[in-house]
N, C-alpha and C positions, 0 to 999 in steps of 0.2 A: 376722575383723571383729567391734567390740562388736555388742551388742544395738542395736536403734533403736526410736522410739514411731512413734506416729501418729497425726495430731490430723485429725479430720474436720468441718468447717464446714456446718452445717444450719443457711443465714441466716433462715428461715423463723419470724414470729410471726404468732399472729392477733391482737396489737397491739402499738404501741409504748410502752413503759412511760415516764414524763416525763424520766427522767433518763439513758437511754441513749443511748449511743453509737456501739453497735457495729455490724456490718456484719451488719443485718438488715431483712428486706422482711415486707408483708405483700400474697402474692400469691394469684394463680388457681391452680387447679389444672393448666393446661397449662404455667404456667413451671416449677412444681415437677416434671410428668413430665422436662419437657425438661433440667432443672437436674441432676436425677438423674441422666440417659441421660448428661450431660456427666459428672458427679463419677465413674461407673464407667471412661469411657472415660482420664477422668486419671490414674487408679489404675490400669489396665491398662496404660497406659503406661511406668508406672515401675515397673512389674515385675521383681522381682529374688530370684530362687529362692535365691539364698545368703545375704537379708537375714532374720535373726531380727526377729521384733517381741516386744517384753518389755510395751507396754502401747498401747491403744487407748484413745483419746480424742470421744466424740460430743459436740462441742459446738454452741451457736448464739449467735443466734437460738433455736428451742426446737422442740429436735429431736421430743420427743413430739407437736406439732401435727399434725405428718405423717402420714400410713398408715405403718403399722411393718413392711409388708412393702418399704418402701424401702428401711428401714433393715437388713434380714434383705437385701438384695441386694448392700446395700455391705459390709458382713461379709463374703458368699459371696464377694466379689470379694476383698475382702484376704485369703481364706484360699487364693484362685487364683493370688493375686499373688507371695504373699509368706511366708515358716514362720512360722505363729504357736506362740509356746510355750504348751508346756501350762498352766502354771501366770502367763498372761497375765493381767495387768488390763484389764478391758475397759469404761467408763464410759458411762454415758448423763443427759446434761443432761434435768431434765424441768420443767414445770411443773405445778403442782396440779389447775389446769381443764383440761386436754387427757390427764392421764393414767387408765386406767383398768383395772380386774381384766385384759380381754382383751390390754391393751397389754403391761402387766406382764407377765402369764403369757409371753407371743412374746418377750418380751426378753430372759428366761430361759431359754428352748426355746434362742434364737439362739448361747446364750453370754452373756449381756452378766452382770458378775458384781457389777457396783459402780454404785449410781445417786447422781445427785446433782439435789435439789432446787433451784428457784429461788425461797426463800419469802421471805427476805427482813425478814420481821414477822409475827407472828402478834394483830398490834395492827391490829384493821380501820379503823381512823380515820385511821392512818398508810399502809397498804394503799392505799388512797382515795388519799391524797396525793398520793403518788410515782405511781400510773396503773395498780398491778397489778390485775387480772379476779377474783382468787381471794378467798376469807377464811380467816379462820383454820382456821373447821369444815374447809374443802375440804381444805385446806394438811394439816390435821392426820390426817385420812382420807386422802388420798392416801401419807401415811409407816407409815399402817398394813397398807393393801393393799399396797404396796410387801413388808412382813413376813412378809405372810400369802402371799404369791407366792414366799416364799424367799427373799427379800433382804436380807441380812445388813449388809451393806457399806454403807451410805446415810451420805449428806453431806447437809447445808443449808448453805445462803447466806444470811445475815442480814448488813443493811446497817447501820452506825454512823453517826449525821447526820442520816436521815432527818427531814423536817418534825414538829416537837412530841415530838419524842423527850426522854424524860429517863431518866437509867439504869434508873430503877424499871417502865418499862415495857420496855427493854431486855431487865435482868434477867427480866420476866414471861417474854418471850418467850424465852430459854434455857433457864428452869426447865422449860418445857414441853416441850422438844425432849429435853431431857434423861430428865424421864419417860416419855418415847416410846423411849428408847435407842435415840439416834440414835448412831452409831461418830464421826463427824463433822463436827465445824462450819467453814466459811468465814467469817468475819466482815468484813468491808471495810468501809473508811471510803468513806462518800459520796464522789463527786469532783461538783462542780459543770461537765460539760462544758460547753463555748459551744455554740449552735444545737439546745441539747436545750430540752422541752418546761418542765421544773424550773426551769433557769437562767433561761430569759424571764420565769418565775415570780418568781423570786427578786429580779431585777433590778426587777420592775414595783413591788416591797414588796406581792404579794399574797400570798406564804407568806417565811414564815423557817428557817431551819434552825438547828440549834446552831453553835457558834461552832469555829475548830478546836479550841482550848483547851479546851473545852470536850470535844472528841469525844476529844482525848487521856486527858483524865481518867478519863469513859467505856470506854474500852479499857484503860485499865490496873486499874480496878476490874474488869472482864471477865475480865480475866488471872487476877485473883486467884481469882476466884470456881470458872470452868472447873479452876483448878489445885486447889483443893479437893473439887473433886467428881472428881477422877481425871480431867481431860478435857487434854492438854497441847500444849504451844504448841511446834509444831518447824517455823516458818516463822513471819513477823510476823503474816500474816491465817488461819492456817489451825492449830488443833486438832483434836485427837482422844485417842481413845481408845487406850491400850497397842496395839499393832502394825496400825492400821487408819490410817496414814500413807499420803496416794495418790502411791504408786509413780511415775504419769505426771507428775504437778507436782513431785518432786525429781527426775526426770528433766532438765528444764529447769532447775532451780537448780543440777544441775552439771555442766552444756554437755551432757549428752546429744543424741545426734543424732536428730533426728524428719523424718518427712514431713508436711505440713501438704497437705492437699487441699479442695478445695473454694475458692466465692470469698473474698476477701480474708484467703485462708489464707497462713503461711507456714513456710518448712521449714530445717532446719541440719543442711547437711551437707558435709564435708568441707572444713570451715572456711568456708564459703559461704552467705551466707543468700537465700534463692527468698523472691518476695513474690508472689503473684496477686492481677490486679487486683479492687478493690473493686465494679467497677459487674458484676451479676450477668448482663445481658445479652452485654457485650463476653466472659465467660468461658464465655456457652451458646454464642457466636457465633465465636469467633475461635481461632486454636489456642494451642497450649502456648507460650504468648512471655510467661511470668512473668518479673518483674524480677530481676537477681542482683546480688549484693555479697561483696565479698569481705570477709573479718571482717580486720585489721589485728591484727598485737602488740598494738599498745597497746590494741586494742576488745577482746581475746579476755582481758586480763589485769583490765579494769575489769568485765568482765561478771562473770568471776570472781569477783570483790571484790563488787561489786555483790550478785550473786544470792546468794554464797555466806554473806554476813555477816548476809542477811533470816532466816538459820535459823536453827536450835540448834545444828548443825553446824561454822556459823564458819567460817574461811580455814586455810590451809595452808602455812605459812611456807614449807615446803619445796617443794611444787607451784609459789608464786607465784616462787622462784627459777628451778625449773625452767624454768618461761616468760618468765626473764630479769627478773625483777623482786624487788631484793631489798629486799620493803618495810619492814621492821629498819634496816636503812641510807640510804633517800630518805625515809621517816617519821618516823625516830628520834624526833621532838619533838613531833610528832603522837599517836604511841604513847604517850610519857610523861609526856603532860598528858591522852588519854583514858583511864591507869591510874589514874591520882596524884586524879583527879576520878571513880574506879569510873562510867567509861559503857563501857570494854572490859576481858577477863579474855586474860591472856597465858598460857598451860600449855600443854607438851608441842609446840611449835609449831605451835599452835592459838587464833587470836584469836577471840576471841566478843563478842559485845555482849551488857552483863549484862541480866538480867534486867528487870530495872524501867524499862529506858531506849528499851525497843522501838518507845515514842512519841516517838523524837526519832532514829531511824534513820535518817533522808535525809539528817541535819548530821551523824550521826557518820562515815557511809560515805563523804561529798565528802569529809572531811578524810584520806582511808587510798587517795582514788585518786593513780593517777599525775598 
């Protein structure tokens, strides 16, 4: 049997930031004991002593808000569960305001070998904006103590879009991350969700955002800048440094199988995709009756396509036969006007998206699905 990951859902902040989406609360301390007591019992369930884990995932919500001996129990559990390898990546999401010297130091005691911050901006004005607690001081002190506890491996989140943004404060804010020697940066383009705090903002014309055209520009100025200073691009949102590439996110870009635990987590395995429900009560309260799906030909070959053309890695002419898709021959015209126009490079049976055109990826990829 391959390796598999495992992605752990810590919906917990102590606030909600304006432009988020995702499946997080901000609760008491008896739902979080009880949310816990549930998350171990989930993971005890799917217990399976012949399954390797190749990389662990603490995401949220923000997982450092919590007591860290939570987090030191659902480790002890996946290492009950399941053979973790030696040489596993083991991540933890953190924020600037909740993390601290004692937290650090226990997350290294635990194992945990790779953090990754939630900073987002190191521009307090824009900080403000979007709803984050932290400022830069904190932001910037917390990736020191992070160093100074041994952690080598550190990622950031910086957001493109953000309100009043203009490259040059963009730019500030990477240069700085950069002389902190950070191994790697996240970069994502804002999304305007519906029903977040941002967007009603947006809608009301009390704040503005840059334009998409505008955010493209931006990222591809990024591109250039990170590529100059040795920091490189092997995914559309995600750089780094020479070999500090996280493991558990090219994991998912080439169908690797994971377990997803926790609420509104989800897992792939056996060509099946497990969704758990999002409301955090029905998951302390009810049993394992997560939703399933079966992945189809045609879904398993666009995911492919999909996930695999967002890298530097590209497709595999030969795998996407394998999988009955021979897309040379249902493309042909597709492929020879995205060569003939350099927005894809064809070599070794290996399609890429070149370089410079990573901000127009979503129209290059519809035209290469089935």
């Amino acid at each position: 049997m391959n390796d598999r990951m495992i992605y752990v859902h810590i919906p917990f902040c102590d606030s909600k930031c304006y432009y988020c989406n995702f499946c997080s609360f901000v609760s008491n301390d008896i739902v979080k004991k009880k949310y816990f007591e549930k998350l171990i019992k989930e993971i005890e369930h799917n217990s399976n002593k012949t399954v390797k884990i190749s990389s662990i995932y603490i995401g949220g919500g923000t997982p450092s808000c919590v007591d860290e001996k939570f987090i030191g129990e659902i480790l002890q559990q996946i290492k009950k569960s399941f053979i973790l390898k030696s040489n596993a990546e083991i991540t933890i999401e953190l924020n600037p305001c909740s993390t601290n010297i004692k937290k650090l130091k226990y997350y290294k005691e635990i194992g945990i070998n790779r953090v990754s911050f939630g900073i987002q901006s190191l521009n307090n004005k824009s900080l403000k904006l979007i709803g984050r607690k932290h400022n830069s001081k904190q932001a910037k002190m917390a990736i020191k103590i992070a160093k100074k506890c041994g952690f080598d491996n550190i990622s950031v989140d910086v957001l493109i879009g953000i309100p009043k943004q203009s490259f040059l404060k963009l730019k500030t804010t990477i240069k700085k991350l950069i002389k902190l020697n950070v191994k790697h940066l996240s970069c994502y383009m804002l999304i305007n969700e519906p029903n977040t705090k941002l967007t009603k903002m947006i809608n009301q014309k009390k704040i503005s955002v840059p334009s998409e055209d505008k955010c493209v520009i931006f990222y591809n100025k990024l591109f250039k800048y990170l590529k100059s200073k040795k920091i490189f691009r092997y995914e559309i949102s995600n750089f780094c440094k020479k070999g500090y590439e996280c493991i558990h996110n090219i994991g998912y870009w080439t169908l690797k199988e994971y377990y997803g635990f926790g609420v509104g987590a989800h897992s792939f395995i056996s060509n099946q995709r497990y969704s758990n429900t999002e409301n955090i009560f029905d998951y302390i309260n009810c049993d394992y009756n997560c939703e399933k799906e079966n992945l189809s030909d045609r879904e398993k070959i666009e995911e492919f396509i999909m996930l695999g053309l967002r890298t530097k890695y590209g497709i595999n002419i030969l795998d996407l036969k394998k999988m009955g898709f021979d897309i040379t021959k249902e493309k042909k015209d597709d492929i020879s006007f995205l060569i003939n126009n350099k927005f894809i490079t064809q070599k070794d049976d290996v399609i890429k998206i070149c370089e410079n055109k990573y901000g127009v990826a979503n129209q290059i990829i519809l035209k290469l699905l089935p």
